[in-house]
Structure formats: C-alpha cells, structure tokens
N, C-alpha and C positions, 0 to 999 in steps of 0.2 A: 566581621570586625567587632572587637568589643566595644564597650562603653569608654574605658579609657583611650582607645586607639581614635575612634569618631571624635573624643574632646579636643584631643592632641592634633588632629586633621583640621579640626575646625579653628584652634586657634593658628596655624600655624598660615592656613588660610589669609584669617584676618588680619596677620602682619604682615604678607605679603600686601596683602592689597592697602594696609596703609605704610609700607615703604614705598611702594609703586606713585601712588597717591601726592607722598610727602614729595619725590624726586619729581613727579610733574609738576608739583609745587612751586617747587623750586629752578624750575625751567621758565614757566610761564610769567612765573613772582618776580624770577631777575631780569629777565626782556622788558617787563611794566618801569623795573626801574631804572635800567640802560634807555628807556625810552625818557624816563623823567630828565633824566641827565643832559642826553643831547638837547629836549626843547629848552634846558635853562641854558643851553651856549648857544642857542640859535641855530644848532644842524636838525632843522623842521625836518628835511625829509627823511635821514636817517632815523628820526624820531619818531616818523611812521613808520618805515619799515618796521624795528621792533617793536613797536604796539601793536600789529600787525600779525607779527609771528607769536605773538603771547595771547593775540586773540585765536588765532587757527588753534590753539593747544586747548584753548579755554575758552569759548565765544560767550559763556557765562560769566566769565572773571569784569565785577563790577565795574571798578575800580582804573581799567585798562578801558573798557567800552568809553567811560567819561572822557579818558585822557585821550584818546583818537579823535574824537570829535573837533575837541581843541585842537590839536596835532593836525590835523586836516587842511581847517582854516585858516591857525597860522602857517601852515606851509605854501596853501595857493595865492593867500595874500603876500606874503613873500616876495616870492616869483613873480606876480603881475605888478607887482610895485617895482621891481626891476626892472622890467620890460618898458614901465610907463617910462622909468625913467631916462633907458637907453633911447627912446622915442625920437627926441631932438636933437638927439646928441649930433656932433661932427664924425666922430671914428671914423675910421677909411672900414673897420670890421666891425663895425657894432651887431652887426646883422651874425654874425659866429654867435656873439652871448646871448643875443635874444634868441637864436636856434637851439641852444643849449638851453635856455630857461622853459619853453615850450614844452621841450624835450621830457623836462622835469616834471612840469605838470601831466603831461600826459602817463607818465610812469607813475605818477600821485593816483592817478585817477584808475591805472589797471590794480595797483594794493588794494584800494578799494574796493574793485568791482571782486579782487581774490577771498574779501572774508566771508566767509559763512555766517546767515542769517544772523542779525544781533538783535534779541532781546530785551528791551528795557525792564529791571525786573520789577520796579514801581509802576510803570505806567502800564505794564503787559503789551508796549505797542514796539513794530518793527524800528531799529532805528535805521533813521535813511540821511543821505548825505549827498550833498547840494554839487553833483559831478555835473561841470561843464567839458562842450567840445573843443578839441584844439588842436582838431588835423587842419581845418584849412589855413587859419593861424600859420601853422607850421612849413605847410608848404609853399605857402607867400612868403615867407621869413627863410626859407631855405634859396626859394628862387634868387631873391633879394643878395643873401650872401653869396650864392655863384655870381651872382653879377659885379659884387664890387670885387670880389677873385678875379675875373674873368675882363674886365677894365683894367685892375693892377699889372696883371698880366700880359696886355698888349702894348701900357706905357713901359715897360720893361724891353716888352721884346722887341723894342727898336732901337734899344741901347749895346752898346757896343762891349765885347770882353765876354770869357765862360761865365765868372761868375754872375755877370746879369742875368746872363741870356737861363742858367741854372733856376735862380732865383725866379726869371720867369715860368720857365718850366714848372715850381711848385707852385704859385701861383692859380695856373689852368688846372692843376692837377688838385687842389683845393676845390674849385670851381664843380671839378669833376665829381670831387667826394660830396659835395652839397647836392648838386642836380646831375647824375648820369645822363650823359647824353647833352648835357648844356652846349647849343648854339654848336659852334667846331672846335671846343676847346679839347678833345684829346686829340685830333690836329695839330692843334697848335703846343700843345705840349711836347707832342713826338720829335715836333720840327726845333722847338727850343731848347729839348734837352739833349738832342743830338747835338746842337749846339754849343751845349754846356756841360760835354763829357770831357772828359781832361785823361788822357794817358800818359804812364805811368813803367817806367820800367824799372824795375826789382832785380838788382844783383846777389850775389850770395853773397851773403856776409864773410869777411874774411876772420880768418880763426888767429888771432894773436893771442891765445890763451897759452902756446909755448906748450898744448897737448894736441895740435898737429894728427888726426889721424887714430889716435889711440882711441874714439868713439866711434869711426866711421865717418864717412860723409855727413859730418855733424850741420858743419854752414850750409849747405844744400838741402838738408834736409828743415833745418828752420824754413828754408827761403821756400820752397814747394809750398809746407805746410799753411806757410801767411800765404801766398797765392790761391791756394786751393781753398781756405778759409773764407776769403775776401770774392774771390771767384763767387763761394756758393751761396754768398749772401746778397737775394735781391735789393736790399736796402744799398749796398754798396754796390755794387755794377749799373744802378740807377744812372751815377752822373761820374762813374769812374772807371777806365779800360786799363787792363793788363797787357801787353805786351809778352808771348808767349816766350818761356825760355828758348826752345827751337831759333822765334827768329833773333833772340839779343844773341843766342852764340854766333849764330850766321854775320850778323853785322860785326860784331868784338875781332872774331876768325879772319875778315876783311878786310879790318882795320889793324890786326896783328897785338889785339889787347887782350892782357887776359883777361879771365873772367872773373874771378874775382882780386880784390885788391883796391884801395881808397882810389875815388876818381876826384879829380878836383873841379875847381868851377870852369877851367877855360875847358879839358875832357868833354864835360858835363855836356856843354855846351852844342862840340860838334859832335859827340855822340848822338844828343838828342833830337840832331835836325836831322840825322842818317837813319836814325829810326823812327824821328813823325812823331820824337814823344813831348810832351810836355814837362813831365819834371823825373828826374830820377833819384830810383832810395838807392844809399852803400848804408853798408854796416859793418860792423867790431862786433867778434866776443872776445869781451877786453878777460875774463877769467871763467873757472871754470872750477867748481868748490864739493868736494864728495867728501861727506863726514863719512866713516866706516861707521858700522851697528853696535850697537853701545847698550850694553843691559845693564838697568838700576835695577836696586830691589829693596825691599824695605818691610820689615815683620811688624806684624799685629798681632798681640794676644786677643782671644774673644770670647764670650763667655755667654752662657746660653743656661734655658732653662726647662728643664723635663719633668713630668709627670711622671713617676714610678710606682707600678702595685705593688705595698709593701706586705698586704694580704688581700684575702678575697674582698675584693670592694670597696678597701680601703688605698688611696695614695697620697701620695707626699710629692713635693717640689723638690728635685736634684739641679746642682748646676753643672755645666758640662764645658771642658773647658778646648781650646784649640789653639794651634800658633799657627798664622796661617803668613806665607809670604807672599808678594807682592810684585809680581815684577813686567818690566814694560822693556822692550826692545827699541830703541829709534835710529834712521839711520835718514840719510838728508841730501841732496844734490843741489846746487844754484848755477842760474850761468847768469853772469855779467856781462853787460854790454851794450854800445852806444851807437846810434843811427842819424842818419840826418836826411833829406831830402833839399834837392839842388832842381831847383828852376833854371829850366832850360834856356829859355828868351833871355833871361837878365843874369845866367852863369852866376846870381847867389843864394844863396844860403835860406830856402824858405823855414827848416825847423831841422835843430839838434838838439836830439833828448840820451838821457840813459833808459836802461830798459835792464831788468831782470825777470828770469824766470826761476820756481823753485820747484820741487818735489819731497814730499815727508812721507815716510810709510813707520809707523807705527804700531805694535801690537802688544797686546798686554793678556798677561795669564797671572795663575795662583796657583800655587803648590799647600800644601797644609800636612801637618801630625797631630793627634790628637781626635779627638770625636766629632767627624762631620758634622751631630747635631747642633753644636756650638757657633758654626757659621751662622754669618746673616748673610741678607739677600744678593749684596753686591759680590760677596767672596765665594759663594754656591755657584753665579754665573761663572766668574774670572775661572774657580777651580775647574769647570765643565769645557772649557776652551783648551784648543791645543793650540802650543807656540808653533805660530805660522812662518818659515821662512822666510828670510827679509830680500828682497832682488838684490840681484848682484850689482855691481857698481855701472857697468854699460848700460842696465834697464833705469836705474835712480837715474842718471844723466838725459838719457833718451826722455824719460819722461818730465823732466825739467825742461826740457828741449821742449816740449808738445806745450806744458804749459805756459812760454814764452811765445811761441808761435799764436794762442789762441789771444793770449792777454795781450800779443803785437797786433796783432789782425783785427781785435777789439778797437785798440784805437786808430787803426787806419780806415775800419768801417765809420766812424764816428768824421773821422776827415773830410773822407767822403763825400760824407752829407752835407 
C-alpha cells in the first residue's frame, strides 16, 4: 500500500469513527433531553426511563448521571406521596391505585438496578442510589384490593337481573386478577356469570338493496361472518351466547316464518320465548354502492442533473430533462344499512343504528419519455411498478361485505361487555 493509499485509509477511518461518534451523540444527547422535558411536566417516571437509556449508551455522559439522581427521587417521592395520601381515603378501590403506584416504584427501582456502573467523574467515586423494598408493600396492597373486589362482588350477587349478576361476575373476576386463587372467588365468578350471559339470536339481514342475488348470498354471508367474529372473541362470549343458525332455522321452519325479513316487537317476543333467547338482531341492507375503476392521470415535467466527461478529466454539469406521467387507478364498493335489536321480555326496541361498510382498492403507476436520469425518487419507484388489476365488481362488494361484518362484530363485542 503506498503512502498516499495509508493517508486516505487513515483519514477516511477517522470520519467514520467521528460520524459513528457524532450519531451516538445524538442518540444519548436527545434521551438527556426527552428526559429534561418529562421531569418539567411532572412524568418522573418516564423521565427515568430516558435517562436511563441515555445512560446505557453513555454511563460517562455527565450531564444525564446528575439528572437521574434528581429523576429518581422525585419519582419515588412522587409515588409514596400518593399512596400516603390514598391512605385515609374512603374509595370502595383505592387499594387498585395504590397497587398501581407500588407497582411503579418497584419498576423505578429494576431501571435502576439496569444501569451499568456510574462514575462520578469529580469525585471518582461509585454513584449509588437510595433503592428501597416494596414487595411486601405490594402484596398487602394487592390482597387488600381482591378483598374490597371480592365484598363488591358478593353485595352484587345477591341482587336480582343479568346485568347485576354480570357486573358481579367482573367484580370476582378483578378479585381474581389481584390475588389468583383469592378465597372461592373464581367460584363465584363462574356461578355469576353464568348468570349474567344473555342470549342472542342473529337473523340474516334482509337485502332491500333491489340487487337481490346478484352478489350471492350476500345477507347470510354478513350474518355468518358477525357470528363467527363475535363467536371467536373470548371477550365477547364472556357474558354473550349465540344461538346457532341450525337451531333458529329449526324454530322459524316450526313456526312457518321465514328466515329472513323485518320481525316486529309482538314476533320478537314469541320467537324469543320459543327459543330461550333474550334479545334478538334483524337487519337492512338498505343499498349497495360500486363505483367502476376510474383512471386519473396527471404529467410532470422533471429536470435532473449530470456529470459529463467532456475530456479526459475534465466534466461539466448537463441537465437532463423527462415528462413523466402519473397515474392512479380507484374503484370502491359500500353497503348501507340499519340494525336494531328487540328485547325479548318487554317486545322493545333495545338500540337502532345505521351501519356501513366500504372497500377501496387503489393503485398507482408512471409511465415516462425522455431520460430516466431526469426522475427523482418518487417517479423511479411509481415507474418500476406494474399496473395491478383492479377486482371485479363481485370481489369490491364481497369485501365491503367483510368489512361491515368486522366493524359490525366490533361493536357488538363492545355490547357485550
């Protein structure tokens, strides 16, 4: 290697290591002052966290060693200053927030134990920091709050109706998440929430969209979907039962009704007692909306700029020019339509809403003349793209169809609960 190739190695060396250098800089430098920022709104422990992570980068970075220290103290004072105060309180839950504050110091206290050695660089001496214990704390404070769950929970569950006996069920079921294993409260959960399941039978929606057929078993296929949605989410089958289509045809077959078509309140009623339900859904799809694919396009001139040798050794800046076009495909499906749900016991009207679903499938490309070198970044990718077929008008529907069904089952989950 010559003497110029070794200079050129060496410098080229030294800028790497101070870009590497400047970039950890800049990593460690912006956590110090994300860290300054939370402690002046008061989020102490976020305020550790980042000082925290700026010291693992840099356990020499002055400047961040100072500001944890502070960061520390006011964060455990904090905390025990809430807890002092939740102390006397009345709450029926006060034992949740002081479980959560606990929680917090002891989280304070593993950041801690996480940084590596810190240096004072004045004093040359370790710095160390003032970690107290607060498991048992915690698990006094956790017993505490199964118990006042686990009281709320029995005055409930001698009250009468699902939604008490529901209500109780979460309750024990709190109880549970604080202390596993507390006293017979998943017992007493199983028995209350049994109590507080509410069934539910799901008609297909009837198709007044006046396109009848032309998608396929479109309304049966939403009504599956939200069943099969709602089915396979434990949150919802918690305190909600389906009634399988199997037995609503069997009962409807019996009774000489179809199956689908708008049921009123007094229907509603002796259907629901024939089938042991507690409320039942109908529904509309009141329309049904397919835009066909529809191409815009729109030109850009572009102008770019080249190096050219215009002899040995010598170059020059050329600009290079290109028209490049633009263009984007969209096509779109909606389906409209309203639902309501009819309580069985009192034949009315528990909730009527609208509901839509949509689908958009979109794709965009570039065509260009003139000197590829001329593009920039955005028009190199669009040109590298091939115009992807748009689905036909059955798939746009169908899948407007799916995401009606999800965003329906979304809030039937939420019901639920």
């Amino acid at each position: 290697m010559s003497t110029r190739q070794r200079h050129k190695a060496v410098s080229l060396f030294i800028c790497m290591t101070v870009l590497v250098g400047c970039a950890t800089f800049m990593r460690y430098g912006k956590l110090e002052k994300s860290a300054r920022d939370h402690y002046a709104a008061g989020r102490y422990d976020s305020a550790v966290l980042d000082c925290a992570q700026s010291l693992k980068l840099n356990p020499n970075y002055e400047k961040a060693q100072r500001l944890i220290q502070d960061l520390f103290r006011a964060a455990i004072s904090a905390h025990e200053k809430e807890i002092e105060k939740l102390g006397p309180s009345l709450a029926k839950f006060k034992w949740d927030d002081i479980v959560r504050h606990y929680e917090s110091l002891i989280r304070l206290n593993e950041i801690i134990a996480s940084l590596p050695t810190l240096i004072d660089k004045k004093t040359k001496q370790v710095i160390r920091f003032e970690v107290k214990e607060y498991a048992a704390e915690l698990a006094q404070a956790k017993t505490n709050a199964a118990e006042a769950h686990y009281q709320e929970g029995l005055r409930l569950s001698k009250g009468q109706g699902r939604d008490i006996q529901k209500q109780a069920a979460k309750e024990f079921r709190a109880a549970e998440c604080f202390y596993p294993g507390y006293k017979n409260a998943a017992e007493m959960y199983e028995k209350c929430r049994r109590a507080g399941i509410k069934r539910m039978a799901i008609f297909p929606f009837e198709d007044k969209s006046g396109k009848q057929g032309q998608y396929g078993a479109l309304s049966e296929m939403i009504t599956d979907d939200i069943i099969s949605n709602v089915m396979g989410n434990p949150a919802a089958t918690e305190f909600l039962e389906i009634v399988s289509r199997t037995e609503l045809e069997t009962v409807l077959q019996e009774q000489k009704l179809a199956l689908t078509g708008l049921i009123d309140e007094k229907t509603a009623t002796n259907i629901g007692r024939i089938l042991g339900v507690h409320e039942i859904m109908t529904g509309q799809i009141t329309q049904i909306v397919y835009a066909p694919p529809a191409i815009s396009s729109r030109r850009e001139e572009q102008k770019g700029t080249i190096s050219v040798e215009v002899s040995k050794g010598k170059y020059e800046n050329r600009e290079v020019y290109a028209t490049v076009t633009f263009n984007k495909e969209v096509t779109k499906a909606i389906i409209y339509g309203a639902y309501k749900i009819i309580d069985v016991e009192t034949a009315k009207l528990s909730i009527s809403r609208a509901f839509s679903g949509e689908a958009e499938f979109a794709c965009e490309w570039a065509t260009y003349s003139g000197d590829e070198r001329a593009l920039n970044d955005d028009a190199k990718k669009l040109v590298r793209k091939f115009r992807e077929p748009p689905p036909v008008e059955g798939e746009m529907v169908n899948r407007a169809a799916k995401s009606l069904s999800t965003s329906f089952a979304n809030t039937l989950i939420e019901y639920a609960r």
